[in-house]
C-alpha positions as CSV (number, residue, x, y, z in Angstrom):
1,X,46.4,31.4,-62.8
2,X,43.7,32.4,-64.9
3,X,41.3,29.7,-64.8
4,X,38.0,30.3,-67.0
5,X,36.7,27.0,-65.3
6,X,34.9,25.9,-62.6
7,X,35.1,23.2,-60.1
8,X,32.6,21.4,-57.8
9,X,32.4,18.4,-55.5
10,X,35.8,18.3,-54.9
11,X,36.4,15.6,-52.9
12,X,39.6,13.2,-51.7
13,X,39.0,9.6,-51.2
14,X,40.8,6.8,-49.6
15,X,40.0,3.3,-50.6
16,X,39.9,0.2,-48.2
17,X,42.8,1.7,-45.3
18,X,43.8,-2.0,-43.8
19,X,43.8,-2.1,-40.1
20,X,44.5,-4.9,-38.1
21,X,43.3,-4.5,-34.8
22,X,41.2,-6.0,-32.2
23,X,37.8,-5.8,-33.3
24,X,34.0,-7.9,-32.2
25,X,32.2,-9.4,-29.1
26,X,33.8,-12.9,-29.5
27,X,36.6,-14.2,-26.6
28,X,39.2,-15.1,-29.7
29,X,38.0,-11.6,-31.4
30,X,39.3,-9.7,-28.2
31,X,42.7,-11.9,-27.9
32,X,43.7,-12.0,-31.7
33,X,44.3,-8.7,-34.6
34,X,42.2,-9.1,-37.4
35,X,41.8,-6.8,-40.8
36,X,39.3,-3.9,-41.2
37,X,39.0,-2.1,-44.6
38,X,38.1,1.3,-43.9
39,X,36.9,3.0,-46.9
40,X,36.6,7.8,-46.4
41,X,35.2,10.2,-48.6
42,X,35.4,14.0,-47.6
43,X,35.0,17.3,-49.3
44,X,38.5,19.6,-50.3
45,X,38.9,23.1,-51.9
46,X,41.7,21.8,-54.5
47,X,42.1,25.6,-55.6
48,X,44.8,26.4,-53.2
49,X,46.8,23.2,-53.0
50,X,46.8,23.1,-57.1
51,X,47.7,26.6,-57.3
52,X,50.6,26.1,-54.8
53,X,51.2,22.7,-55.3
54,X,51.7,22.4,-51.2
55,X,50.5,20.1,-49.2
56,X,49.9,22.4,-46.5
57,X,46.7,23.8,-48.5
58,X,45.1,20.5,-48.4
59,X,44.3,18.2,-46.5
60,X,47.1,15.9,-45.7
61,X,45.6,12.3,-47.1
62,X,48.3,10.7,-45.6
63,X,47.8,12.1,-42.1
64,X,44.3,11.1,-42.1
65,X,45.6,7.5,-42.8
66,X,48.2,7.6,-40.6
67,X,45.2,9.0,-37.8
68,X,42.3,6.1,-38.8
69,X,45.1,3.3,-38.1
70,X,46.0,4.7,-34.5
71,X,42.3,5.7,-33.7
72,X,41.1,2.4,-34.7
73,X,44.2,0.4,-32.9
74,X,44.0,2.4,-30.2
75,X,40.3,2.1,-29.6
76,X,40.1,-2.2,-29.6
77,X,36.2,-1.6,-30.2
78,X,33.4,-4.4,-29.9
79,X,30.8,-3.1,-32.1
80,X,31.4,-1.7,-36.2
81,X,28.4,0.6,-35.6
82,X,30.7,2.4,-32.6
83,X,33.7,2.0,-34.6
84,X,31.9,4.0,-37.3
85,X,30.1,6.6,-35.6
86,X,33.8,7.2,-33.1
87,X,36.0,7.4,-36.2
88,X,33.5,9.6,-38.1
89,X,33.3,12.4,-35.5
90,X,36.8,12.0,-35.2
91,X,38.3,13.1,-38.3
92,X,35.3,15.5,-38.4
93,X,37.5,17.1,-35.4
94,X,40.7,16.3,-36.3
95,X,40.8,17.2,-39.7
96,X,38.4,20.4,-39.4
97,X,35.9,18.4,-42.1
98,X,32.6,19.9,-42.5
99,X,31.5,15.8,-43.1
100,X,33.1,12.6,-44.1
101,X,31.4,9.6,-45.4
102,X,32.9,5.6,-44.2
103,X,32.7,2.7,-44.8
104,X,33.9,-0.4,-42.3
105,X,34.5,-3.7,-43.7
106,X,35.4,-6.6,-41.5
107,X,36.4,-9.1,-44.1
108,X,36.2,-12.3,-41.5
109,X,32.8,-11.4,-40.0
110,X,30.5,-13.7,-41.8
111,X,31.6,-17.7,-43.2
112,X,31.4,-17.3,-46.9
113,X,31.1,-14.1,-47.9
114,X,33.4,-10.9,-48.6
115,X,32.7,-9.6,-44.9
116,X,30.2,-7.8,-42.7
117,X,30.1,-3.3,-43.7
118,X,28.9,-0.4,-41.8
119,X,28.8,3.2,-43.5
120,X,27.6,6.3,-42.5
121,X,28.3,10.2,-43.4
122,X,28.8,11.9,-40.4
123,X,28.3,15.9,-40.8
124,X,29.9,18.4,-38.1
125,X,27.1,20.5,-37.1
126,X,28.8,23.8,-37.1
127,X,30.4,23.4,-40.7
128,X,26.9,22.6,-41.5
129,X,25.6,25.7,-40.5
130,X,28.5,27.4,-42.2
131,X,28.9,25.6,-45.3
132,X,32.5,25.6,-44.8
133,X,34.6,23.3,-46.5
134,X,37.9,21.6,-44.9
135,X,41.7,22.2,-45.6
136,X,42.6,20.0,-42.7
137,X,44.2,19.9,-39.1
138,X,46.2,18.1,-36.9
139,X,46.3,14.2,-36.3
């Protein structure tokens, strides 16, 4: 394909992943699911995926979904701030991603209001010394 343009800041995003998991310090917190929205941003190369039109030179949204929900099931954490940090170098590895940005929502956290949040970016050192960008991994 003869492209005369050029692309930057490719990025994919996925908005607000529901989990319901066990989640917070509380006795009923640590006996009864409750919903997180979990909210990524990470960088892509789109060139090969929309020359090919394969998912296999991309990285595989879907499976990074599919890998937040059982991390954060899995992990029945007390603390967001864990949560975050854990999950963040976790895809980092999983999904070869030079960084990924998150945000945590825990909707029932505070009495009137839309919920408690906790975002970070968390960057993998050596793709930050290399600059490299991600076309993904295994979950």
């Amino acid at each position: 394909m003869n492209d005369r343009h050029h692309y930057t800041e490719e990025e994919i995003h996925l908005e607000n992943v529901r989990v319901e998991c066990i989640i917070g310090i509380h006795p009923h917190e640590r006996e009864n699911v409750q919903p997180l929205f979990i909210t990524l941003r990470f960088p892509a190369d789109f060139g090969p995926a929309a020359a090919s039109e394969s998912v296999a030179d991309t990285v595989d949204y879907g499976e990074v979904g599919r890998a937040v929900r059982r991390f954060v099931v899995e992990g029945r954490f007390q603390l967001l701030e864990t949560l975050a940090r854990r999950l963040g170098a976790h895809l980092c590895e999983t999904f070869a991603l030079p960084w990924v940005s998150l945000t945590v929502r825990k909707p029932n956290a505070v009495a009137d209001s839309d919920g408690a949040c906790v975002s970070l970016r968390c960057t993998h050192s050596q793709a930050a010394a290399t600059g490299s960008v991600g076309k993904g991994g295994r979950a």
